[in-house]
N, C-alpha and C positions, 0 to 999 in steps of 0.2 A: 705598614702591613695591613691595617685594618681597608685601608684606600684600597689597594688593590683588592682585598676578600668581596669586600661590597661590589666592586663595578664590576669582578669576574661573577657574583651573584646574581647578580641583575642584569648579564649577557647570559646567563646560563637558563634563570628563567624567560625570556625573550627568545632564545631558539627553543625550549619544550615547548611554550605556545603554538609559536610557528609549527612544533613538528605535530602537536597535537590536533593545527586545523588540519594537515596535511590526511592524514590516517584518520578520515572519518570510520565512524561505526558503521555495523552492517545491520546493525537493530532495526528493525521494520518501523515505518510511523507507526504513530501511537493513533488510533484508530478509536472514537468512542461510541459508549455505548449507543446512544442516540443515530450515530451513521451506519454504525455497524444493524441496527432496525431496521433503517432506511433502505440498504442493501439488501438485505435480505426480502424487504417486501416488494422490492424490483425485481429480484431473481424469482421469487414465484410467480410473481405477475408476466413475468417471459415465458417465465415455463407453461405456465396456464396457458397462455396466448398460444404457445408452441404447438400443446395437449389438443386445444378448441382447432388448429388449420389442420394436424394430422386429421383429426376424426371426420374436419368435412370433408379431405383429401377421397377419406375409405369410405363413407359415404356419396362421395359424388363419383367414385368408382361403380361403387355396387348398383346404384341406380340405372350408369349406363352401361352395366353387364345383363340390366334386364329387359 
């Protein structure tokens, strides 16, 4: 009795494994502090970029409106 309980144990944990790679999580990466900086000083540094082409846009309008 014991033979079988063990090797049905030991087939039971072998498929949860399996079913637990199967159903990954949906938890986002873990993101650190340090990247998450990083990020942030690009996305202003676009935006800045973005802010400096619009104004020369409406400046180099206005100039040849005059």
């Amino acid at each position: 009795m014991n033979r079988k309980k063990k090797v049905n144990e030991t087939l039971k944990k072998k498929l949860k494994k399996q079913n637990a790679k199967l159903h990954r999580s949906n938890k986002p990466r873990y993101i650190s502090k340090a990247e998450r900086a990083k990020m942030e000083a690009e996305a202003a540094a676009a935006q800045n970029q973005d802010v400096v082409t619009e104004t020369e846009q409406v400046n180099g309008q206005s100039e040849e409106s005059k």
